[in-house]
C-alpha positions in Angstrom: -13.0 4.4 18.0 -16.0 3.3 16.1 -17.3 3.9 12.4 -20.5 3.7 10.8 -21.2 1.3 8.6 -23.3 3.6 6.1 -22.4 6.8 5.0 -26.0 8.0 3.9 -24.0 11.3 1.9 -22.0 9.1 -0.8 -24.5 5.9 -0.8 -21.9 3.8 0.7 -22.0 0.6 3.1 -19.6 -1.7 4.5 -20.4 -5.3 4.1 -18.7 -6.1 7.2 -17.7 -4.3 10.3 -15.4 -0.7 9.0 -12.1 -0.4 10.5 -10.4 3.6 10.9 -9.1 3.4 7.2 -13.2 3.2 6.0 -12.6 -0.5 4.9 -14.3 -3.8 6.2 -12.5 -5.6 8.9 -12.8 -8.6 6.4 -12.3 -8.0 3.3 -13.9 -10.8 0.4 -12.8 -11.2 -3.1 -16.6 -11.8 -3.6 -17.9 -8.9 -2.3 -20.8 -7.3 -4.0 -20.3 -3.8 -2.7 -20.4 -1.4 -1.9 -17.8 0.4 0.4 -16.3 3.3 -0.5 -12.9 1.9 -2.0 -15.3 -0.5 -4.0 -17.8 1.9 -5.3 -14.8 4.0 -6.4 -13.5 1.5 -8.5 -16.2 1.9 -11.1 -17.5 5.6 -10.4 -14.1 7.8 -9.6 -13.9 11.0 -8.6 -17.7 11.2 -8.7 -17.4 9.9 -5.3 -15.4 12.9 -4.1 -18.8 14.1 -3.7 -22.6 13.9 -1.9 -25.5 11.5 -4.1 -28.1 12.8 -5.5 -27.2 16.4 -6.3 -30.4 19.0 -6.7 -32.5 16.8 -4.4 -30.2 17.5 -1.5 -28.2 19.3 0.9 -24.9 17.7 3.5 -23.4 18.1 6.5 -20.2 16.6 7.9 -20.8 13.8 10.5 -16.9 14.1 11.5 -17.1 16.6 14.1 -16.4 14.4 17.0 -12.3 13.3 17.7 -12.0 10.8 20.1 -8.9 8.9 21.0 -5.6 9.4 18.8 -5.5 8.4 15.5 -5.4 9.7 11.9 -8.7 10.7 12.5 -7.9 13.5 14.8 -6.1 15.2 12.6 -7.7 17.8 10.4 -6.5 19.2 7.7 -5.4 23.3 7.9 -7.0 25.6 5.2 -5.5 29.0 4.3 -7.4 31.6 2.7 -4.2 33.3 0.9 -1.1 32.7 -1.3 -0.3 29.8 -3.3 3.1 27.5 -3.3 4.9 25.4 -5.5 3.4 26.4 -8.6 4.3 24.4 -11.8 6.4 26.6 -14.1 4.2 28.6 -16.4 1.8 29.1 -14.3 0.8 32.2 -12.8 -0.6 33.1 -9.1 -3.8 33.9 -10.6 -7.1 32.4 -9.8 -7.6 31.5 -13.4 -4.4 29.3 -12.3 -5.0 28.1 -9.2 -7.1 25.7 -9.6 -6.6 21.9 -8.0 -6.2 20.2 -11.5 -3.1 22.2 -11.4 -1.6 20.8 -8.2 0.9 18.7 -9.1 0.6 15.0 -7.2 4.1 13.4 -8.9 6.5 12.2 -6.7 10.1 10.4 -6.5 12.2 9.1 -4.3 15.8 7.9 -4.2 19.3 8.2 -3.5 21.3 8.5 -6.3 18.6 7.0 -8.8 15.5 9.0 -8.6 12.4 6.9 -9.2 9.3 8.8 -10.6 5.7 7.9 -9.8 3.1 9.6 -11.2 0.8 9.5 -7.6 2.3 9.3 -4.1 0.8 5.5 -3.6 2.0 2.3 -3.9 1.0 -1.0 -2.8 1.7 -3.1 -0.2 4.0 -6.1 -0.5 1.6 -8.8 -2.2 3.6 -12.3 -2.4 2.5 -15.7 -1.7 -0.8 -15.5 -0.4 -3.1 -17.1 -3.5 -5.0 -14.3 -3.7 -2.0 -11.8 -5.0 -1.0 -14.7 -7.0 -4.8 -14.8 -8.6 -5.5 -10.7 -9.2 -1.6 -10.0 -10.0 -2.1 -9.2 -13.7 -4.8 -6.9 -12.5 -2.3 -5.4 -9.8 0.3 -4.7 -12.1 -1.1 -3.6 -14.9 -3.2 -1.1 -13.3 -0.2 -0.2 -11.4 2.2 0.1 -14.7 -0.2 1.7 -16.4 -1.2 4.7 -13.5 2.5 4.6 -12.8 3.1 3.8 -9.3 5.4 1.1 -7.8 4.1 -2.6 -6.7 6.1 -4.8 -4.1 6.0 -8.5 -5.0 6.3 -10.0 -1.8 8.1 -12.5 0.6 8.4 -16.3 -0.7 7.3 -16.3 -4.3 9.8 -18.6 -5.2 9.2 -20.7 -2.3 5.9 -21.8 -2.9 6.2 -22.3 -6.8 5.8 -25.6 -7.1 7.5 -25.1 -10.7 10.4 -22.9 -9.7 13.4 -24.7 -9.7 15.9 -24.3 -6.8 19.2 -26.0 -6.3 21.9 -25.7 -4.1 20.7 -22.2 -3.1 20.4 -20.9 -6.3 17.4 -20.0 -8.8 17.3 -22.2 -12.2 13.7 -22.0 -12.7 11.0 -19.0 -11.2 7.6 -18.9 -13.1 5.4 -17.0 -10.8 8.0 -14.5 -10.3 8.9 -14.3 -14.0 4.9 -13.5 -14.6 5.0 -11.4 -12.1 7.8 -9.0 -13.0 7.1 -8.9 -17.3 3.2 -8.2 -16.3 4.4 -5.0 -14.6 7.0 -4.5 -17.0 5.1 -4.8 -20.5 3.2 -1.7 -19.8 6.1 0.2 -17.6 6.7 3.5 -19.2 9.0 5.2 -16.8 6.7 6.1 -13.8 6.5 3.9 -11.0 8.7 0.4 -10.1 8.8 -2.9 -9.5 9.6 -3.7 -6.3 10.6 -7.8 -5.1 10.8 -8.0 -1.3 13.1 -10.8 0.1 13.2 -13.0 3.4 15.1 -15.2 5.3 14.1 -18.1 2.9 14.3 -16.0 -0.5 17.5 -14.9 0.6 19.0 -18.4 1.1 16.9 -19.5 -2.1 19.2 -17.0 -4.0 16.4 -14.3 -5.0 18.2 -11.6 -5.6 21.2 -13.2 -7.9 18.2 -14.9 -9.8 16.6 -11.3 -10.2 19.3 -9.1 -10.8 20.8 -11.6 -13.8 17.8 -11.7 -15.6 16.2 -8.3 -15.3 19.1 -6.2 -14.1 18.3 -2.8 -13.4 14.7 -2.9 -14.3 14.2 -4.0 -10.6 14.4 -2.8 -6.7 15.4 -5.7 -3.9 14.2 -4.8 -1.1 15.4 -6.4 2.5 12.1 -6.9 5.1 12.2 -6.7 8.7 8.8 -6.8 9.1 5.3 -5.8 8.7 2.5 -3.7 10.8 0.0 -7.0 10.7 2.4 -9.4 12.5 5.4 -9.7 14.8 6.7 -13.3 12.7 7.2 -14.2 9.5 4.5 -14.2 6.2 2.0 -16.7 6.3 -0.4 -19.1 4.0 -2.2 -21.5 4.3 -2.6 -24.5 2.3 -5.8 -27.3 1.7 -3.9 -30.0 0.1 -1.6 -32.6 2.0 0.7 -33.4 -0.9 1.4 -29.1 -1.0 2.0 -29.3 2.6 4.3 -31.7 2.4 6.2 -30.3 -0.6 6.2 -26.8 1.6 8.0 -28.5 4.5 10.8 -30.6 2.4 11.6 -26.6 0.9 12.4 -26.1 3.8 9.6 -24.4 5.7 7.7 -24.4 8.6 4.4 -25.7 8.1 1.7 -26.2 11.1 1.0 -28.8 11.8 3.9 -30.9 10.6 2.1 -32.4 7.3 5.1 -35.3 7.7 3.6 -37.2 11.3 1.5 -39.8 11.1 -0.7 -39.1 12.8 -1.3 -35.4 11.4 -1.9 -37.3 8.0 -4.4 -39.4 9.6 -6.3 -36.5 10.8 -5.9 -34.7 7.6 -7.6 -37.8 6.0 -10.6 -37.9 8.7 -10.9 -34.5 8.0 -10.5 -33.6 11.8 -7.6 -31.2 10.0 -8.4 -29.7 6.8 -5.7 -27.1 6.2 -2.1 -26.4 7.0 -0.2 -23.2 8.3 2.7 -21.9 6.5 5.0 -19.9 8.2 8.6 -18.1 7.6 11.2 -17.6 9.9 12.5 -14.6 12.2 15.5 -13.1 10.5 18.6 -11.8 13.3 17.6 -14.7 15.8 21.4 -15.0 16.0 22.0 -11.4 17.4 21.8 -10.0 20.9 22.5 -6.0 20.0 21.4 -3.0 17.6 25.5 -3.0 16.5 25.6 -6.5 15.8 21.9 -6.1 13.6 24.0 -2.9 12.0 26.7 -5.1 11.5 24.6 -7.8 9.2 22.3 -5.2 8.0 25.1 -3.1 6.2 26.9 -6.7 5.2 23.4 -7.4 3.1 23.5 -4.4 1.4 27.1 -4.7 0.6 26.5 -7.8 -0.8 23.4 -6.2 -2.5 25.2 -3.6 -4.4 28.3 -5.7 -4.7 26.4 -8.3 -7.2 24.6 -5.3 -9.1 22.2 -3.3 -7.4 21.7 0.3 -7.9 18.1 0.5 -5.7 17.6 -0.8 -2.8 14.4 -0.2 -0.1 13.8 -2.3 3.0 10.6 -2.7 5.0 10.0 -2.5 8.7 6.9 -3.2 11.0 5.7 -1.8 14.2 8.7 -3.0 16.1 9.2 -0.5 19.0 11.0 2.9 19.3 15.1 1.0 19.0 14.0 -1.0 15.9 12.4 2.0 14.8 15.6 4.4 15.2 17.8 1.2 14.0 15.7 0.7 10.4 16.3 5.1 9.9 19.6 5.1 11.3 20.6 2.0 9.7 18.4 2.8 6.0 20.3 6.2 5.5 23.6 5.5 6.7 23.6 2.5 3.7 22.0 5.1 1.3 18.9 3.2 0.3 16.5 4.4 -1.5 13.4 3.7 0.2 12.0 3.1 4.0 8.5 1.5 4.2 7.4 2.0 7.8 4.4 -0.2 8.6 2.2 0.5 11.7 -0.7 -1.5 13.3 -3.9 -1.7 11.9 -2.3 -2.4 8.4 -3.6 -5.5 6.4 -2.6 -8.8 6.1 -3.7 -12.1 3.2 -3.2 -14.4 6.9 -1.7 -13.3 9.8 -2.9 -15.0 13.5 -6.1 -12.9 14.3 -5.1 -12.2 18.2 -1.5 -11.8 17.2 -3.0 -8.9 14.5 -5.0 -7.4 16.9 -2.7 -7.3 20.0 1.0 -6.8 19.0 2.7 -3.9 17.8 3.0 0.3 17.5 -0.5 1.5 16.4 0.5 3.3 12.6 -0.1 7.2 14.3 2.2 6.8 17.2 4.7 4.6 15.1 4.6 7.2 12.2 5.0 10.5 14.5 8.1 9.1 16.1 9.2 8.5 12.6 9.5 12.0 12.0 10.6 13.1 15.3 13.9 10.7 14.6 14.3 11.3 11.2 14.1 15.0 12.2 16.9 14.5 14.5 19.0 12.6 12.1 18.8 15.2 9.5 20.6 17.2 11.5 23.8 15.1 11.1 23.1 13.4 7.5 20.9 12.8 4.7 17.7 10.5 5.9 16.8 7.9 3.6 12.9 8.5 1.8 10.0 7.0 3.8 7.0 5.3 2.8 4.3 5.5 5.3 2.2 2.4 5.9 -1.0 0.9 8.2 -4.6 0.8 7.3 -4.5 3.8 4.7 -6.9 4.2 2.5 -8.8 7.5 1.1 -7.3 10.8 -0.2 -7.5 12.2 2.9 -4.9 9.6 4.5 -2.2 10.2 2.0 -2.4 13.9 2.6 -2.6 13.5 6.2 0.2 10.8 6.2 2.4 12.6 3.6 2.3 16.2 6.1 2.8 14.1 9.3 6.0 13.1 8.0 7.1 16.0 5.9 9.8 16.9 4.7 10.7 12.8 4.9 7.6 10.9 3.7 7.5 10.5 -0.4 4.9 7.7 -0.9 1.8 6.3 1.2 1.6 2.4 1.2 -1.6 0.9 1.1 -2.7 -2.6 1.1 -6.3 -3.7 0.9 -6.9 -0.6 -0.8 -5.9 -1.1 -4.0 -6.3 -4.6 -4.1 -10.3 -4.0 -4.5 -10.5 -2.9 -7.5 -8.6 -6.0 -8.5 -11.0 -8.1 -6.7 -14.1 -5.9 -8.3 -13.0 -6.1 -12.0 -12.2 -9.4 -12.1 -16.0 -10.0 -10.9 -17.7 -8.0 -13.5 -15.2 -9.3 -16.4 -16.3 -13.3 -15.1 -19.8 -12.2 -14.9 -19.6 -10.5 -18.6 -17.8 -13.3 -20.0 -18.0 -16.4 -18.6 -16.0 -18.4 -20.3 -13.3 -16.6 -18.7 -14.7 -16.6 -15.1 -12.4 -19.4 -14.1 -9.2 -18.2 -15.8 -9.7 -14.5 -14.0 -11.0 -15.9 -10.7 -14.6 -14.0 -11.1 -16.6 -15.2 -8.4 -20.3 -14.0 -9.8 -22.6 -15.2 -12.0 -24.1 -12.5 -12.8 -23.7 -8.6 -12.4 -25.6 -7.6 -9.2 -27.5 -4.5 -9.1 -24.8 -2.8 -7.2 -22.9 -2.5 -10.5 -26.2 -2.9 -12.9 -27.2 0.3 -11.8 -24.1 2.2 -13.1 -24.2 0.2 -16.7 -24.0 -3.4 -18.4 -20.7 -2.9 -20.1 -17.6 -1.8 -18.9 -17.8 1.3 -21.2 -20.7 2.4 -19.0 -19.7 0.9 -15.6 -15.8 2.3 -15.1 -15.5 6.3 -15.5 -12.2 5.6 -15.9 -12.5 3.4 -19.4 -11.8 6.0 -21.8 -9.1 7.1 -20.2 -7.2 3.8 -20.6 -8.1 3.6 -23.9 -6.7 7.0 -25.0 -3.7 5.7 -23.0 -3.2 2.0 -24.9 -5.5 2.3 -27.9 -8.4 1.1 -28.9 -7.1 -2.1 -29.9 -5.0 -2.7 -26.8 -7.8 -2.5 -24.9 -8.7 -6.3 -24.9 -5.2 -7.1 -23.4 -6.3 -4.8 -20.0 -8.1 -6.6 -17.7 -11.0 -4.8 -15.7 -9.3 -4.9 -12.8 -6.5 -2.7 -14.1 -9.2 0.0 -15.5 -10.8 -0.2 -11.8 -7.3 0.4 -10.7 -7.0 3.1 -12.8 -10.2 4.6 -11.9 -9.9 4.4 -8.0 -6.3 5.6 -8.3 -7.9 8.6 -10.4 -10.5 9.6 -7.4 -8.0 9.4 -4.9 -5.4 11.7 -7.5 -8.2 14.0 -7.4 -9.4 13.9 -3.8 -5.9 15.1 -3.2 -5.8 17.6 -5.6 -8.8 19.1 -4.4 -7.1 18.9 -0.4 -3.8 20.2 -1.5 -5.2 22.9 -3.2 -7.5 23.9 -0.1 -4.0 24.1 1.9 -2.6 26.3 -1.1 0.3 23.6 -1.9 0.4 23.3 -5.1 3.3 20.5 -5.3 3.9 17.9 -2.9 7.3 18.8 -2.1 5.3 22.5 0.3 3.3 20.1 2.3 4.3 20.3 6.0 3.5 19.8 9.1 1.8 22.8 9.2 -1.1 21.2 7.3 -2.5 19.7 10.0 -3.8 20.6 13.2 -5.1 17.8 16.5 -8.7 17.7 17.3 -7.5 16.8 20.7 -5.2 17.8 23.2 -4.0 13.6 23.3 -3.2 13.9 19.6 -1.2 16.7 20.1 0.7 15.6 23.0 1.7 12.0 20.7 1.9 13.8 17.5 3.8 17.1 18.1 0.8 19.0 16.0 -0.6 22.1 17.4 -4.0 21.7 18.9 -6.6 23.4 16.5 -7.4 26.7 18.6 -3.4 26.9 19.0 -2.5 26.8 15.1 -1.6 30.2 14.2 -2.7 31.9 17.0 0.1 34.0 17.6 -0.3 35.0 14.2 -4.0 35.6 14.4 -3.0 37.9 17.7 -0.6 40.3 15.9 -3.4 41.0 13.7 -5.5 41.9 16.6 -3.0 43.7 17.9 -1.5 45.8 15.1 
C-alpha cells in the first residue's frame, strides 16, 4: 500500500516517506514538521478538521482499499439509538453529544487499573533517546493519565547503577524514571517496567518491588512486533562498549579484540551494536515454555506483586495461542500484542522489514483465540500494538478486538510531541537547549506561524495549567503539554467516531463497528464485507 506524503485538507506533510500508521518511515528528533502527529502536538483537536475554513470545501481521498490492512476497515455509522450512556444522562439529543462519550478505560484482574484514554506507550528503555525525552514522556503521560512502559535493560546500561551478585544496590536511571511518572500520578494511568533475560538475572524486579512496592507493574517480555531478537543500541564510545560486554552483554563487534579496537581507532569502525539475548533457548515445547512461564510469575507474585502484564511480538499463530492461553491461565493483568510494522529506537532494518505477523492478521487471530478461550475461562485484557497512530486506529483496533482489547499501544506516536517540545523549549531558552536535548536554534516557521510563546503555540496550555497551577507550570516541560495536547485531539477524534457509531462508552464497541472494504479483509479479519453489514436487516425492512 502506498500513502501520500501531503494531505492538502489538514496542511500536513511528511518529511520522509509515510508508513500505514500516517508517520514517517524515519522518524528524527530534529524534525521541523509537520506531519500530522507533529502538527497535533501544538494545535489539537483543531486538526480533527479541514484548513482554512470559509475559503473552502473537502472531499475524502480514502475511497480506494487495497490489500489488507487497518485501512480497509471502515468504520459502521448508525442513524438511531444510543448506548452506554453515562448515568444522568438522558437519550436526548441535547445529550448525545460526543463530549459525552465516555473514552476511560481499565484493565486488570483482581486490581483494576484506571486510565483516563485507551493509549499507552510503547516500552521505551535503553535506547538514548527514551533516556533523553523521559521527563517529557512521563509527565505528559502522568498528567493525561495513561500508563508508560519503561523498557528492557535500564539497569544494564547505567553506567551508575550498581549490580552485584545479581542483585540491584544502585539504579539511577530507573529511579528517575519511575518518581518522574510518579510525582504527578494521581490515580489514572501506571507505571509499567518491562524485564528481560538480562534484567531478570540483574535482579529488576526485587530491586523494584522493595523500593516502590505496589506503586509499580513488572511486566515479563517475549517479544516485540519490530524484531524477532532481543532490544538493541548502539554505542559511539569504545570505553562504553567495553563496559557493555564485561555486564555481560552481547556487543557487535566484540569491543575486547584487538584488532576491533584498532579499527575502532582508524575509524574504519565507529560504533558498536548492543544486543540482548533470546529468552526459552533452553526449551523444545509450548508445555515446557508453560512450565517456566507460570514458574516466573509464581516467583513474581511470590516476592510481592499484585500486577503483572507481559508483552509478546509477532511470533506466529502457537506463540500467539501460548502468550493468551498462558497470560489468562496465570491471571495477569495485561497482554500487549505487538504486530509488524510497529516501531523500533534500533532494530536491523531487513530483519524489521521482513520477519514477523503483519499487526491486522496478528491482531484478528487474537480475537478469534481469545474468543474461543472465553468460552472455557476468563481471558486476560489485551493491549493492541503495531504502527498505530491516529484516532481512527484506536477505535478501529479497540472494535477488532472487542470485547478483549482495553488499551491501544503506540510507539512513535506519542514520542513526538516529546521530541517537538523539547525543540521549541531549547529554541525559547537556550540556556537550557543542552540540558533538554533541543536540537534548534531557533523556532522555524512551522511553529512561528501558530505563536512565539508556548501560551500561543500549544492549544493545550491552559489546560495544564488549570490542572497544576499557575505556578507549577515552570516544573512541566513542553513536551509534556504537547503530550497533553496530541493525547487531547486523539481523546476527541474518538469521541467524535464513537459517537457517530452511537457508543457512548467504550465497554458497547464491537465488532460490529466495522465493516471490510474488501472481500480479502473480510476473509482474514472475520468482518462483514461493507454491502453485507446489515443486510439482512436492511431486507426485512424491505420486506415487511
Amino acid at each position: 500500500m502506498s500513502y501520500e506524503k501531503q494531505n492538502d485538507a489538514l496542511g500536513t506533510t511528511n518529511r520522509g516517506n509515510p508508513c500505514e500508521s500516517s508517520l514517517c518511515t524515519l522518524c528524527r528528533a530534529d524534525c521541523q514538521g509537520k506531519c500530522e502527529t507533529w502538527l497535533s502536538s501544538m494545535v489539537g483537536r483543531k486538526l480533527l478538521y479541514p484548513r482554512d475554513f470559509g475559503w473552502i470545501t473537502a472531499g475524502s481521498s480514502n475511497t480506494d482499499h487495497n490489500g489488507v490492512s487497518y485501512n480497509s476497515l471502515r468504520i459502521q455509522g448508525y442513524n438511531y439509538g444510543a448506548y452506554g450512556l453515562p448515568k444522568g444522562i438522558s437519550n436526548s439529543a441535547d445529550d448525545c453529544i460526543f463530549p459525552n462519550v465516555s473514552i476511560e478505560t481499565q484493565f486488570g484482574s483482581k486490581i483494576q487499573t484506571k486510565c483516563r484514554v485507551p493509549i499507552m506507550t510503547g516500552a521505551l528503555g535503553s535506547t538514548f533517546i527514551a533516556a533523553r525525552y523521559w521527563e517529557s514522556f512521563a509527565v505528559g503521560a502522568a498528567l493525561v493519565g495513561f500508563p508508560i512502559v519503561v523498557g528492557e535493560n535500564v539497569v544494564g546500561i547505567d553506567k551508575e547503577a550498581v549490580i552485584k551478585n545479581g542483585k540491584i544496590e544502585k539504579a539511577p536511571e530507573l529511579d528517575r524514571r519511575i518518581e518522574t511518572f510518579l510525582k504527578y500520578y494521581d490515580g489514572y494511568g501506571a507505571i509499567i517496567i518491562q524485564m528481560n533475560v538480562e534484567d531478570t538475572r540483574n535482579g529488576v524486579a526485587e530491586y523494584v518491588i522493595e523500593k516502590y512496592g505496589e506503586k509499580a507493574i513488572i511486566e515479563l517480555k517475549w517479544g516485540q512486533g519490530a524484531k524477532n531478537i532481543g532490544g538493541e543500541i548502539q554505542v559511539s564510545n569504545l570505553e562504553y562498549a567495553v563496559f557493555l560486554k564485561n555486564r555481560g552483554y552481547v556487543v557487535d563487534p566484540d569491543p575486547t579484540k584487538p584488532e576491533v579496537q584498532d579499527a575502532f581507532k582508524s575509524g574504519a569502525i565507529k560504533s558498536f551494536a548492543r544486543h540482548s539475548r533470546l529468552g526459552y533457548t533452553d526449551l523444545k515445547s509450548a508445555d515446557e515454555v508453560r512450565t517456566s512461564f507460570m514458574k516466573s510469575v509464581e516467583h513474581l507474585r511470590k516476592i510481592g506483586y499484585k500486577r503483572i502484564s507481559l508483552k509478546t511480538g509477532s511470533y506466529g499463530m502457537e506463540a500467539l495461542a501460548m502468550a493468551i492461553k498462558y497470560a489468562s491461565d496465570a491471571e495477569l493483568d495485561l497482554l500487549t500484542i505487538d504486530g509488524s510494522g510497529g516501531g523500533t529506537g534500533m532494530s536491523p532494518w531487513n530483519m524489521m522489514e521482513s520477519w514477523g505477523v503483519p499487526s491486522i492478521y496478528l491482531h484478528s487471530k487474537a480475537y478469534e483465540y481469545a474468543s474461543i478461550l472465553a468460552k472455557k475461562q476468563k481471558v486476560v485484557d489485551l493491549a493492541f500494538a503495531g504502527g498505530l497512530a491516529r484516532e481512527d486506529h484506536i477505535f478501529k483496533a479497540l472494535a477488532l478486538g472487542a470485547p478483549f482489547t482495553k488499551l491501544i499501544c503506540m510507539g512513535r506516536a506519542v514520542m513526538i510531541p516529546g521530541y517537538l517540545g523539547a525543540n521549541i523549549e531549547g529554541a525559547l531558552n537556550p540556556d537550557k537547549k543542552e540540558k533538554v536535548f533541543g536540537h534548534w536554534e531557533k523556532l522555524p516557521s512551522t511553529v512561528t506561524q501558530l505563536g512565539l510563546k508556548p501560551e500561543e503555540i500549544f492549544a493545550g496550555y491552559y489546560d495544564v495549567q488549570k490542572k497544576v497551577g499557575a505556578n507549577e507550570m515552570k516544573n512541566i516541560p513542553l513536551g509534556a503539554i504537547a503530550v497533553w495536547t496530541l493525547s487531547d485531539k486523539l481523546a476527541a477524534g474518538l469521541q467524535q467516531l464513537m459517537a457517530g457509531a452511537r457508543k457512548f462508552s467504550l465497554d458497547k464497541v464491537t465488532r460490529d463497528e466495522l465493516f471490510a472494504a474488501n472481500r480479502e479483509t473480510e476473509k482474514e479479519t472475520g468482518i462483514k464485507f461493507i454491502t453485507e453489514a446489515l443486510d439482512t436487516d436492511a431486507k426485512k425492512i424491505l420486506n415487511s
